[in-house]
PAZAPA-4460 file (N, C-alpha, C; in steps of 0.05 Angstrom, whole numbers, plus 32768, in hexadecimal, padded with zeros to 4 digits):
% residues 65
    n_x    n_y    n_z   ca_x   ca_y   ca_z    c_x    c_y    c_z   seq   type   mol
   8F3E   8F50   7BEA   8F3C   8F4F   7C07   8F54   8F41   7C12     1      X     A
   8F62   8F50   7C2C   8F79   8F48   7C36   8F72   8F2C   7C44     2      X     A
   8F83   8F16   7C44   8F79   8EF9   7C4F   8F84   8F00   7C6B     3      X     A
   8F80   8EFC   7C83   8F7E   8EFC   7CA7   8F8F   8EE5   7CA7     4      X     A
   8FA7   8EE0   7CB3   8FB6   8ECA   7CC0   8FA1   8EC4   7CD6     5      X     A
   8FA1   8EA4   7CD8   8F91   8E93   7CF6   8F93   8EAC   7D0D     6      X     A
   8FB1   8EB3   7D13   8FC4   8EC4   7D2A   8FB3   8ED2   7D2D     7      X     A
   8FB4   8EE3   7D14   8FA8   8F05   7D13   8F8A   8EFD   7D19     8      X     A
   8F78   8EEC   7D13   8F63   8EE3   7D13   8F5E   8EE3   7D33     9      X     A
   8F6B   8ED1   7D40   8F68   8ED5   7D5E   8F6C   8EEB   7D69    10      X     A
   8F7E   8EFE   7D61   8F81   8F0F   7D71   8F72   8F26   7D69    11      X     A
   8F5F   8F1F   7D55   8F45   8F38   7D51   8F31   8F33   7D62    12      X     A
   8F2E   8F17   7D63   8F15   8F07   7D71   8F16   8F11   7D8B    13      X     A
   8F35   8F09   7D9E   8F30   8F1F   7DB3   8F33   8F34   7DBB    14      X     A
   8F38   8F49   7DA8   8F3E   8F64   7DA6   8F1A   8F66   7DA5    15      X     A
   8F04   8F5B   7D9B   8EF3   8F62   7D98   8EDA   8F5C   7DB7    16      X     A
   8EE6   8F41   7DC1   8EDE   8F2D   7DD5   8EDF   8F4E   7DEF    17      X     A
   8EF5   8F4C   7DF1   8EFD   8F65   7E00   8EE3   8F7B   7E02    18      X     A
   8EDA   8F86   7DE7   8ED0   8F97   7DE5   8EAC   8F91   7DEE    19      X     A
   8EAA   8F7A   7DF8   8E87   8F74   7DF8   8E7D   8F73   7E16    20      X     A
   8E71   8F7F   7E18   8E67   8F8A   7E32   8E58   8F71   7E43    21      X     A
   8E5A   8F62   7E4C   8E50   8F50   7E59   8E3C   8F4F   7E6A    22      X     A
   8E24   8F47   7E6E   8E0C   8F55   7E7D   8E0F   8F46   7E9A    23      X     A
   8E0D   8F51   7EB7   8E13   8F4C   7ED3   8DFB   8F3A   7ED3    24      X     A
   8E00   8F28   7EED   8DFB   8F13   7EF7   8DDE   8F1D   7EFB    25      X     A
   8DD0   8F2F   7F05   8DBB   8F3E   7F03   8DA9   8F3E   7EED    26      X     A
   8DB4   8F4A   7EDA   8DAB   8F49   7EC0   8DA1   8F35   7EB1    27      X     A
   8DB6   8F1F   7EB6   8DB5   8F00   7EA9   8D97   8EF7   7EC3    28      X     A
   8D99   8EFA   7ED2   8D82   8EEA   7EE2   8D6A   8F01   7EDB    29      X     A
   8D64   8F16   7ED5   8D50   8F28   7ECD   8D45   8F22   7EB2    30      X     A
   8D52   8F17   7EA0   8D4A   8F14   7E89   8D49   8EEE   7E8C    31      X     A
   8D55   8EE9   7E8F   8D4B   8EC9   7E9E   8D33   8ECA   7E9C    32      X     A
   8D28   8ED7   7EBA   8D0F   8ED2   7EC0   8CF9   8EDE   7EB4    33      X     A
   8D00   8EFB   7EA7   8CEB   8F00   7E89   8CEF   8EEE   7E70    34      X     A
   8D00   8EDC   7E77   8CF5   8EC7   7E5A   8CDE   8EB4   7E6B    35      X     A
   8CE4   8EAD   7E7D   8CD5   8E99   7E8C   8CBA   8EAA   7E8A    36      X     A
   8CB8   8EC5   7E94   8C9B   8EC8   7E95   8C90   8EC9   7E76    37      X     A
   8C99   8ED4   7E63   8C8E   8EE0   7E48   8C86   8EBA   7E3D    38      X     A
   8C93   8EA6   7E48   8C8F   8E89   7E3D   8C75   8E88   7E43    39      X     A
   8C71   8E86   7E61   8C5E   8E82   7E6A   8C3D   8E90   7E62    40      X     A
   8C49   8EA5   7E5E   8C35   8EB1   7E57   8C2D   8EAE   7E34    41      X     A
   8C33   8EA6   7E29   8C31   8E9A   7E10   8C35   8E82   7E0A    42      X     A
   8C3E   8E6F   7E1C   8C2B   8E51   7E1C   8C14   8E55   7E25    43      X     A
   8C02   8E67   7E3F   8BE9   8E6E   7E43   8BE0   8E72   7E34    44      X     A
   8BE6   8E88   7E1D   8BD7   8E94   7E08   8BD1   8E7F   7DEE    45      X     A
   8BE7   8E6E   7DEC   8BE8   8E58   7DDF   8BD7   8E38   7DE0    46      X     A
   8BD8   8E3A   7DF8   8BCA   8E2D   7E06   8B9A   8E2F   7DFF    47      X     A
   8B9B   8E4E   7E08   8B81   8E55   7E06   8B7D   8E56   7DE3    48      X     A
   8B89   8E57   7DD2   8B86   8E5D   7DB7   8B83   8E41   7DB4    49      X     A
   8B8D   8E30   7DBD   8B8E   8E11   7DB3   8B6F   8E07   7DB4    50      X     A
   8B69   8E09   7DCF   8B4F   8E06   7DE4   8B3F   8E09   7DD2    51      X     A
   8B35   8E29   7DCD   8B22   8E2A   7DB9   8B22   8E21   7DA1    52      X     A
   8B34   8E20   7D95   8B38   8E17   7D7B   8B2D   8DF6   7D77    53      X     A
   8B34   8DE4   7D89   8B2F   8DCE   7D9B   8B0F   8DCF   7D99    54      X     A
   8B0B   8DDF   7DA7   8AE4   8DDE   7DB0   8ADB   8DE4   7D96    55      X     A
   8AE9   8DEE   7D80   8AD8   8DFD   7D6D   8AD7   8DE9   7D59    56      X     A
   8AEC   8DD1   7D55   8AEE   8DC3   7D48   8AE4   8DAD   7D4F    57      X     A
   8ADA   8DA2   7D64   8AC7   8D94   7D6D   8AA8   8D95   7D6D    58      X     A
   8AA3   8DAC   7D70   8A8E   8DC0   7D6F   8A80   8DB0   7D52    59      X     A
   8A8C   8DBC   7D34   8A95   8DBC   7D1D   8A8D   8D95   7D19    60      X     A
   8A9D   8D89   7D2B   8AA1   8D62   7D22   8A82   8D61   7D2F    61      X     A
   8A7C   8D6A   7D43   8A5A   8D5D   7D52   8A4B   8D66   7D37    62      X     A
   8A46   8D85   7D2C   8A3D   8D7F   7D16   8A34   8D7A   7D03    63      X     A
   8A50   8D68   7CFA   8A54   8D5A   7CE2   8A46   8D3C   7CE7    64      X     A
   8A3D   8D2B   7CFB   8A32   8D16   7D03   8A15   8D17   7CFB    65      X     A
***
């Protein structure tokens, strides 16, 4: 395998940099705010799995008394 000089090294990096399509100011705030909702909506879901799990294991300790 041929060894890359540092030089040649940079100047692949932005020969490549060049080539990456960068997503518009639009895009970046669209997927923003579908991370924000998909969170939310699976700390809810996270949330209600806890709950019961919670009541079921209490449920379970009264019981055991």
């Amino acid at each position: 395998m041929a060894k890359t000089t540092p030089i040649e090294f940079i100047r692949q990096v932005q020969a490549e940099t060049k080539k990456v399509v960068w997503p518009t100011g639009r895009e970046t705030i669209m997927t923003g705010v579908m991370v924000v909702i998909m969170t939310t909506i699976l700390a809810l879901f996270f949330l209600g799995v806890d709950t019961f799990f919670n009541a079921v294991v209490q449920a379970l300790l009264k019981l055991a008394k």
